[in-house]
Every structure is written in C-alpha cells, then in structure tokens.
C-alpha positions in Angstrom: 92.7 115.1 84.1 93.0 115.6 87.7 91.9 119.1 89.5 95.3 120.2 91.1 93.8 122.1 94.0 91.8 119.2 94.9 92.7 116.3 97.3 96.1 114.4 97.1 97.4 117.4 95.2 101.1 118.2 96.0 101.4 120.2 99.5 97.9 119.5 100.5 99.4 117.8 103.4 97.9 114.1 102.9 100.7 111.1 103.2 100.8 109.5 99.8 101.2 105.9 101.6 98.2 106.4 103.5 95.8 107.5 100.1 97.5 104.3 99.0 96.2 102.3 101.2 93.2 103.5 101.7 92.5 102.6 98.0 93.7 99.0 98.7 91.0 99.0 101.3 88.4 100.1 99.1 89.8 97.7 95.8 90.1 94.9 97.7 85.7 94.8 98.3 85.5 95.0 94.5 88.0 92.2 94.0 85.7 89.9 96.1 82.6 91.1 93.9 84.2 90.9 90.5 85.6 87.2 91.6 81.9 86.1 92.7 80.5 87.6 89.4 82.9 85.5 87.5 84.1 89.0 86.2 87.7 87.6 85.5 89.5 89.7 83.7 88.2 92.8 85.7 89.3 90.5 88.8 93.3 90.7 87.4 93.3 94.3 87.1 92.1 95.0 90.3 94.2 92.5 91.7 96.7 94.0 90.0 95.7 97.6 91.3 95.6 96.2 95.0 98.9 94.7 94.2 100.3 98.2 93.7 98.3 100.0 96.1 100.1 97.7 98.7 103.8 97.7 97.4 103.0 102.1 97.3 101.7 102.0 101.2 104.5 100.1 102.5 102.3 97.1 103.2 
C-alpha cells in the first residue's frame, strides 16, 4: 500500500501527466534490457506498462 503523505499523493501539487511520463522514461530503458535478455514475457508487460504510461501523459 502506498504512504498517502508521500509523493504523487492527492494535493501534493505534482501533475499526474508528468509522473506519467516520467515513468515511460524510466520503463522504456528496462524494455530495451528485458528484450536483449530474451526476457519475453517481462518485455510485454512493460511494453504494456509504457503503453499506458503514454496514453496517461498525453503522449
């Protein structure tokens, strides 16, 4: 579970579409890594998890 007084938390000022893309920027370096470790079902979900990360940022 979460903390709720710690970052991201509701009214802590942060824009939810940047956090989201600044986890796309940080999934997409461990998408490359899974794919060169032949890690391929790891590779889907994080594909999957940059997918939304994107469609959340607006980008």
């Amino acid at each position: 579970m979460s903390d709720p007084n710690g970052p991201g938390a509701p009214g802590s000022g942060e824009d939810p579409r940047e956090c989201a893309k600044q986890i796309a920027d940080q999934i997409a370096p461990l998408m490359k890594v899974a794919r060169s470790k032949r890690f391929d079902f790891l590779a889907y979900l994080l594909a999957m998890a940059l997918r939304e990360a994107r469609r959340l940022s607006g980008g």
